[in-house]
C-alpha beads as a LAMMPS data file, in Angstrom:
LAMMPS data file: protein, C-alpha beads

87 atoms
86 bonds

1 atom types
1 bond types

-500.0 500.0 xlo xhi
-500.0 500.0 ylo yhi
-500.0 500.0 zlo zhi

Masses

1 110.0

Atoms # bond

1 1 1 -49.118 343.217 -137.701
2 1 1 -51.530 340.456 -137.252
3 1 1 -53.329 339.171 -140.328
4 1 1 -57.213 340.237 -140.141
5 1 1 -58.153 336.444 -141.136
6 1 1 -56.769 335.500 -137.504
7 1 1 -58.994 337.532 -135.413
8 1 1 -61.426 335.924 -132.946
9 1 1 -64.050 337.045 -135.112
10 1 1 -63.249 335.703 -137.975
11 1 1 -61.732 332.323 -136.824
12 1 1 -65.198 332.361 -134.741
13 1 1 -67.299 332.858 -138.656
14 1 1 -65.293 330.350 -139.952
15 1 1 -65.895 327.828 -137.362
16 1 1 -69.644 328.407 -137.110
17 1 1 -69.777 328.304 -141.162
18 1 1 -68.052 324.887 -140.605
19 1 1 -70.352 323.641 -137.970
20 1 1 -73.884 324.844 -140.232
21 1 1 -72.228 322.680 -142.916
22 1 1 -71.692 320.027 -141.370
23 1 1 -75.147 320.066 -139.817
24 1 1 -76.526 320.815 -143.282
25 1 1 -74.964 317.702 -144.941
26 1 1 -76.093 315.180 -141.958
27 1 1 -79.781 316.941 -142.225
28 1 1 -79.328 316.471 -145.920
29 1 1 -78.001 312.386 -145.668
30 1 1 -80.851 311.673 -142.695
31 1 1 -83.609 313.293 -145.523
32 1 1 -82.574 311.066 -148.145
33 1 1 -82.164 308.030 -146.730
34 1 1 -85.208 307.979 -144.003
35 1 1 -87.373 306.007 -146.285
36 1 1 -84.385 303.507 -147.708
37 1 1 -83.561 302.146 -144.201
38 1 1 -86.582 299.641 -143.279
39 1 1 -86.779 296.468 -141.755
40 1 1 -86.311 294.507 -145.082
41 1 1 -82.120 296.711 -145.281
42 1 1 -79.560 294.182 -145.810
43 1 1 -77.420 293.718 -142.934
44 1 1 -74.482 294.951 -145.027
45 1 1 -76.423 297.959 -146.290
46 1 1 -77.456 298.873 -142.877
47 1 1 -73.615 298.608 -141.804
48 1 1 -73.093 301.478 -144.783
49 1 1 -74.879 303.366 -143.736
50 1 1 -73.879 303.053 -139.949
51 1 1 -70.342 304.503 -140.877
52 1 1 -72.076 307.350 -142.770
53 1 1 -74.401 308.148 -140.211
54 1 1 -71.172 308.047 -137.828
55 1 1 -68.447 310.009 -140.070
56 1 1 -71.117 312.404 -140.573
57 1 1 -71.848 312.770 -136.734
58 1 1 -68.261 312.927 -136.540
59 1 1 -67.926 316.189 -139.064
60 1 1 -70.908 317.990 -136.361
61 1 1 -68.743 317.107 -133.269
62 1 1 -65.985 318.194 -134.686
63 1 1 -67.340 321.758 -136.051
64 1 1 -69.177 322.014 -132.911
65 1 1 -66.036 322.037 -130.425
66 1 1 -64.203 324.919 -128.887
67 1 1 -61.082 326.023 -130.960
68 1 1 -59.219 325.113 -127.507
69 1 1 -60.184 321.420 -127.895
70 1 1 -62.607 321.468 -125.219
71 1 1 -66.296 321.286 -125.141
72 1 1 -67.916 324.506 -126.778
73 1 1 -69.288 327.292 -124.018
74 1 1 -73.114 326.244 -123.293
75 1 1 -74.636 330.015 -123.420
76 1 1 -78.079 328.649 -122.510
77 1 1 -77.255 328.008 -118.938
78 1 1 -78.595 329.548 -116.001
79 1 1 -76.547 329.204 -113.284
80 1 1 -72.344 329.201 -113.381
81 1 1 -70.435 326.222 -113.480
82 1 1 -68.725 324.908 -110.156
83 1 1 -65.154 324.362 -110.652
84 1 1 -63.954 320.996 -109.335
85 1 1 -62.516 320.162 -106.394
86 1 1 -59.054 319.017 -105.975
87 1 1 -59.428 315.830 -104.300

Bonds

1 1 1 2
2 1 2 3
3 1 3 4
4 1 4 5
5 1 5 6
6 1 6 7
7 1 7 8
8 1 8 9
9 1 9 10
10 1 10 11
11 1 11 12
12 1 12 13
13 1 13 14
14 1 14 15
15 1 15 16
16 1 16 17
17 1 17 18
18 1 18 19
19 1 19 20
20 1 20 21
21 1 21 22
22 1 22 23
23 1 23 24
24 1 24 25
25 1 25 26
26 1 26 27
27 1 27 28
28 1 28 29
29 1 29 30
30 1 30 31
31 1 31 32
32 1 32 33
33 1 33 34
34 1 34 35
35 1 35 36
36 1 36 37
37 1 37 38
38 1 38 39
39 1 39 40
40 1 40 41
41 1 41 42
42 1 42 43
43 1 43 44
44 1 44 45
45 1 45 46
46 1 46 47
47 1 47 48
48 1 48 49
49 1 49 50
50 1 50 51
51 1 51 52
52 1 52 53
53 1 53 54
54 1 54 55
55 1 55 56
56 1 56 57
57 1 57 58
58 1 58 59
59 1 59 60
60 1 60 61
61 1 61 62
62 1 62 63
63 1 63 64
64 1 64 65
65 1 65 66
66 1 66 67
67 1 67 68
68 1 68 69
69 1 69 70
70 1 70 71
71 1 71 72
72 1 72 73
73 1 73 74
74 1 74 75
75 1 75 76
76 1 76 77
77 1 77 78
78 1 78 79
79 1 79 80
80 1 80 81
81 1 81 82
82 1 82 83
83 1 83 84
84 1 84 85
85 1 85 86
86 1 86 87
């Protein structure tokens, strides 16, 4: 029998749970350190923060894609996409 914490459901709660905290801790870094980055930021500093800015983009992209590796389904679109041609 197949373990209740497998179903699409709950694999689907668990990855949107993943992607709102993600999104929650870049919405969280961006708020504090909007008024430390300024045009006086040591080069160094502003590298810092770069990579945080980056790994935490990173996390989002990461919670945000399709458990099949590929691109999450865009819901908000109107008209179907075309397959590709074989060429």
């Amino acid at each position: 029998m197949a373990s209740t914490s497998d179903s699409p459901a709950s694999v689907a709660d668990t990855r949107l749970w993943m992607r709102e905290a993600a999104l929650l801790a870049a919405e969280r870094f961006l708020a504090d350190t909007s008024e430390t980055i300024n045009p006086d930021t040591p080069a160094p500093a502003l590298l810092h923060y770069a990579a945080r800015y980056r790994a935490h983009l990173a996390a989002v992209v990461a919670a945000s894609r399709h458990p099949d590796g590929g691109r999450p389904a865009r819901q908000h679109m109107k008209t179907p996409v075309r397959a590709r041609s074989r060429t």
